[in-house]
C-alpha positions in Angstrom: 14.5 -1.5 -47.1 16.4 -4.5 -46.6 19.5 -4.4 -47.9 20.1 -8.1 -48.0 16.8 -9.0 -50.0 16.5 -6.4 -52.8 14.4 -6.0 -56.1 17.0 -3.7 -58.5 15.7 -2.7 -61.9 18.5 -2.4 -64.6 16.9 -0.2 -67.3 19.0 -0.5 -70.9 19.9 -3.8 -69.6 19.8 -5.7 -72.9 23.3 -3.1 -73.4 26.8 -3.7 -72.5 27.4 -2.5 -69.3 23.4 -3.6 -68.6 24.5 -7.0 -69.2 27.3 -7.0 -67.0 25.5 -5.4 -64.1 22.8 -8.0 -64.4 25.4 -10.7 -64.4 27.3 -9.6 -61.3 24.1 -8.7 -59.4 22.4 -11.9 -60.4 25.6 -13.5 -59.1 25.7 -11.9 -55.6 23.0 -14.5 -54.8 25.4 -17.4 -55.0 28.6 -15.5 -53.8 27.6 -13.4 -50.9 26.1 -15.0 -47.9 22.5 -14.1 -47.3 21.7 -12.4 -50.1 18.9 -12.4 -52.6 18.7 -9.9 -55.7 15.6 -10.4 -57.9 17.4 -8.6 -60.9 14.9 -7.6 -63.5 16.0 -6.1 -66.9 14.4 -3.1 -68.1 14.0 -2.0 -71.9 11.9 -0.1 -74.5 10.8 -3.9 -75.6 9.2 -6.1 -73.4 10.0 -9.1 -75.9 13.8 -7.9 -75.5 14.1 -7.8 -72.0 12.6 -11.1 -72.0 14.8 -12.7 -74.2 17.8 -10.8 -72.3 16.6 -12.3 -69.5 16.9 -16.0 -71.2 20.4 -15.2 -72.1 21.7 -14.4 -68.7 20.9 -17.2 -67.3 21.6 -19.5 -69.8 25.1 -17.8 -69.7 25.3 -18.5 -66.1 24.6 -22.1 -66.2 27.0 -23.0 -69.9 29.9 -21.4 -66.9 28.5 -23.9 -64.3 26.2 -21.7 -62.0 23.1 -23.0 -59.9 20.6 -20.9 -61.9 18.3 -22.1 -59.2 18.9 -19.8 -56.8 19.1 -16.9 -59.3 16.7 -14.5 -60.3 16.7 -13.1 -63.3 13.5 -11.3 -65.6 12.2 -9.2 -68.3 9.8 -6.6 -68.4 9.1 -2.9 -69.9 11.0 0.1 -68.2 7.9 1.1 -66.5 7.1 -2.1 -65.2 10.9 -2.8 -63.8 10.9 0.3 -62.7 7.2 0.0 -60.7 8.6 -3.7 -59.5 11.8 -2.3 -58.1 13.6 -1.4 -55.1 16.4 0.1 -56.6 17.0 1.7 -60.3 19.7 1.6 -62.7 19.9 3.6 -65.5 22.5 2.1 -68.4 21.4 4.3 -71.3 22.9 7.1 -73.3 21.9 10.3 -71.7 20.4 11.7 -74.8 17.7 9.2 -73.5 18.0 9.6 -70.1 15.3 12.4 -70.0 12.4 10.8 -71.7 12.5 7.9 -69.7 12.6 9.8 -66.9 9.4 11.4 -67.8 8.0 8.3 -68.7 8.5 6.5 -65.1 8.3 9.7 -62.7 6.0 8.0 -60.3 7.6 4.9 -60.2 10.6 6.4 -58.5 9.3 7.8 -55.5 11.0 7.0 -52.6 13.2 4.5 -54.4 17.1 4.4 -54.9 18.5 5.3 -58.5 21.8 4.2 -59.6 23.3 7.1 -62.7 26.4 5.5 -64.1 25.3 7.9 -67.2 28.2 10.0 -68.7 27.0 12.6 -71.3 29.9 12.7 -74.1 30.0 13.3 -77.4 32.6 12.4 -80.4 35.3 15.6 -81.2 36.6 14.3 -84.6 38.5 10.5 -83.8 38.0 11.2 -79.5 35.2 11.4 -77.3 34.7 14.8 -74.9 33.2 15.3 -71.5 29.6 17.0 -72.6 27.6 18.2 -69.1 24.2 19.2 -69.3 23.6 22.9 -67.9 23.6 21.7 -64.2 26.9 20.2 -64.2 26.9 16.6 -64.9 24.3 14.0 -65.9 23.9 13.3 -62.3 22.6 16.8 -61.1 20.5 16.3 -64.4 18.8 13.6 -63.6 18.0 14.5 -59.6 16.5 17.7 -61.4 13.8 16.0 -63.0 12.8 12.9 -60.5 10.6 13.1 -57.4 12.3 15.3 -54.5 12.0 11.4 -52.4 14.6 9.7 -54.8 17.5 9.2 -53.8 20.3 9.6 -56.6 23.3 7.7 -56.2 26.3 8.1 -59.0 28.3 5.2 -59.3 29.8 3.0 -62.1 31.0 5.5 -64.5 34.7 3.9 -65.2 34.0 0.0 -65.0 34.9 -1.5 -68.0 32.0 -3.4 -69.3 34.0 -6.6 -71.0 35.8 -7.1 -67.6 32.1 -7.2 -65.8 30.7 -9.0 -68.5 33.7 -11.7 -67.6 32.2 -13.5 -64.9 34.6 -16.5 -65.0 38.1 -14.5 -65.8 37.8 -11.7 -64.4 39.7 -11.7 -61.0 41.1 -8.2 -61.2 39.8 -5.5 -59.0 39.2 -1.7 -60.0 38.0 1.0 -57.2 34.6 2.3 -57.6 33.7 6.0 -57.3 30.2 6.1 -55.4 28.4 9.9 -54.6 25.9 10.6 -53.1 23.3 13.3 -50.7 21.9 10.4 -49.2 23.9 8.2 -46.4 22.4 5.5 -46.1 21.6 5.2 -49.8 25.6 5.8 -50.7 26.0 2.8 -48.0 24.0 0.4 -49.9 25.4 0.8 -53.3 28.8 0.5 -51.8 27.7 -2.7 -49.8 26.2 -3.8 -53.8 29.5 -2.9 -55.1 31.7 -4.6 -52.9 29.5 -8.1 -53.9 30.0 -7.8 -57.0 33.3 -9.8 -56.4 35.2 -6.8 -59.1 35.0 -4.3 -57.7 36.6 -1.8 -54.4 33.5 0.9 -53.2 35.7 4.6 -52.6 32.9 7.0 -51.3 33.1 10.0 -53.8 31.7 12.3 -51.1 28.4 13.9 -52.3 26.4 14.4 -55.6 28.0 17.7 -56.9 31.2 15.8 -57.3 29.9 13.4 -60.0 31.0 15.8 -62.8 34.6 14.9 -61.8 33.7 11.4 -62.0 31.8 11.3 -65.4 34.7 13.4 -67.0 37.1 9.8 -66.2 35.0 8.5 -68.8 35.6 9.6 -71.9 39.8 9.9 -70.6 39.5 5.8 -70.6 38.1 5.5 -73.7 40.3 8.2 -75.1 43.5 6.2 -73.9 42.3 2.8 -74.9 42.2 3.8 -78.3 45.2 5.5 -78.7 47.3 2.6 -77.0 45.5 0.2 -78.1 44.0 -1.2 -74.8 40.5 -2.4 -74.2 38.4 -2.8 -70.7 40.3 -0.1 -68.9 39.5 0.3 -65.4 40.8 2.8 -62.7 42.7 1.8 -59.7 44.2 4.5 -56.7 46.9 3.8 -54.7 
């Protein structure tokens, strides 16, 4: 796989954090040298990836970007997910599952990105709610071909400071875990383009419970002081 020339997949794309990722990926074309992304947004709808798709990169040129040398397109999730190289899953995880199901195949041998975080609301506050095996990312590497390998990484971005591709200067550190070298390597060398955020390796995949649990503690403390886009930061 060639890490400078990649096909990624961003399935629940037309979301918030989706949107973000596909701006800063998209991006990494312009801003890092050699490097060509075919981003391709992934949803239930073909029609709304599509149009998703339209809106990226009609975003990216009203801030002043050379949309030619961007790559941005719509299709199903099964189709993105067939197309790509690497796989990112932005969706709740009470829909992680199914969709996994539904695209099995097309993940064989291929790189899957979980910034999922299961949670659920406790009265005005959101709790940390792992599935039996410990956190969505043990989940999910339960139920996809033994040849995938399942990175955990963007759990505690927030999604209006990615979404703010102009602004946004400010740099948070990004928890990356993984069983796989080589695939923890690339998503940090992804990361690190995406001109927002610091890669920190998170060491391997049964640590992403600790990482998922951050989550719901942002959210948590934006509320109650009213903050918004909260980010993490170690020093």
């Amino acid at each position: 796989m060639n890490s400078e020339k990649l096909k990624i997949a961003i399935l629940g794309g037309t979301g918030n954090i989706g949107e973000g990722m596909v701006l800063r990926l998209a991006l990494q074309n312009l801003m890092a040298e050699g490097v060509k992304n075919d981003v391709i947004i992934g949803s239930r709808s073909r029609e709304a990836a599509e149009d998703a798709a339209k809106r990226a990169l009609s975003e990216l040129e009203n801030c002043g970007f050379d949309t030619s040398r961007i790559s941005i397109t719509g299709s199903s999730n099964l189709e993105a997910a067939q197309a790509a190289e690497i796989v990112i899953l932005t969706i709740r995880f009470d829909h992680v599952l199914p969709l996994l199901n539904e695209i099995n195949e097309a993940l064989e041998n291929k790189i899957l990105i979980t910034p999922v975080v299961p949670m659920a609301k406790d009265g005005d506050l959101f709790v940390y709610k792992p599935p039996t095996e410990g956190s969505a990312a043990l989940a999910i590497q339960k139920n996809v071909p033994p040849s995938t390998k399942v990175v955990a990484a963007f759990h505690n971005i927030p999604a209006g400071k990615l979404k703010d591709i102009v602004k946004c200067k400010a740099v948070h550190d990004a928890l990356v875990c993984s069983d796989d070298a080589e695939a923890k390597k690339l998503v940090m060398k992804l990361t690190e383009h995406m001109g927002c955020l610091k890669p920190l390796d998170g060491g391997p995949l049964k640590q992403a419970s600790t990482m998922e649990s951050l989550t719901p503690l942002l959210v948590n403390l934006a509320k109650l002081n009213r903050l918004k886009d909260l980010g993490i930061n170690f020093s």
